[in-house]
N, C-alpha and C positions, 0 to 999 in steps of 0.2 A: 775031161771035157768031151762032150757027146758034137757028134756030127751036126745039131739042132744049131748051138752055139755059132760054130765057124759060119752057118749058112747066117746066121742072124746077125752077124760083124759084116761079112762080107754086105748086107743089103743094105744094113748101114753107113758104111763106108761109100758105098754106091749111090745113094742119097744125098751124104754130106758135100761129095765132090759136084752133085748135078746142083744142090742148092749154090753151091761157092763158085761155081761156073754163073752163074745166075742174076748174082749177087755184083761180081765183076761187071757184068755185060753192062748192066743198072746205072750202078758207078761209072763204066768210063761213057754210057749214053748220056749221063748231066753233065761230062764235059763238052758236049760238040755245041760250034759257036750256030746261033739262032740269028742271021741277018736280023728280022721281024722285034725279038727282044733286044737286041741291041740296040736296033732305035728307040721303042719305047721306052728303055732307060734313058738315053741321051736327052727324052723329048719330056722323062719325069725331071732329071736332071734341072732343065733350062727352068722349065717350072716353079722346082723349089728354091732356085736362085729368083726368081718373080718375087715370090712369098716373101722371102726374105727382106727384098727390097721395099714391096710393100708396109710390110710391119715395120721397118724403119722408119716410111715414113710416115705413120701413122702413130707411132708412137714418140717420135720425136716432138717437141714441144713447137709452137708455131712461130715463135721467135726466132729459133735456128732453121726452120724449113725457109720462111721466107730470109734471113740472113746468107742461106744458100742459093737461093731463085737468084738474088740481088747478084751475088757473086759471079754467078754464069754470065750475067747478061754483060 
């Protein structure tokens, strides 16, 4: 093995560790908590509990929607 080799391990080596430093920093940066997105889940959250309720009542038949009105009152 000629001097070319070790210099060409070594640069690689030298690369791999600067990409995996990299790579890390990446990853632990999508753990930090984002006040901003926190709410906008909370506020997609509330929403798709809306939706939900929605389509229930719209897809409920109108004998049991008003059988429930009746009920509340």
């Amino acid at each position: 093995m000629n001097n070319f080799f070790w210099i060409v391990c070594i640069v690689a080596i030298v690369f791999a560790a600067g990409s995996w430093d990299k790579y890390m920093k990446m990853k632990h940066r999508g753990k930090e908590h984002d006040p901003e997105l926190e709410d906008s889940l909370a506020k997609i959250d509330l929403l798709e509990e809306r939706i939900r309720v929605l389509e229930r009542i719209v897809t409920e038949s109108k004998h049991d929607l008003g059988k429930q009105i009746d009920n509340l009152r």
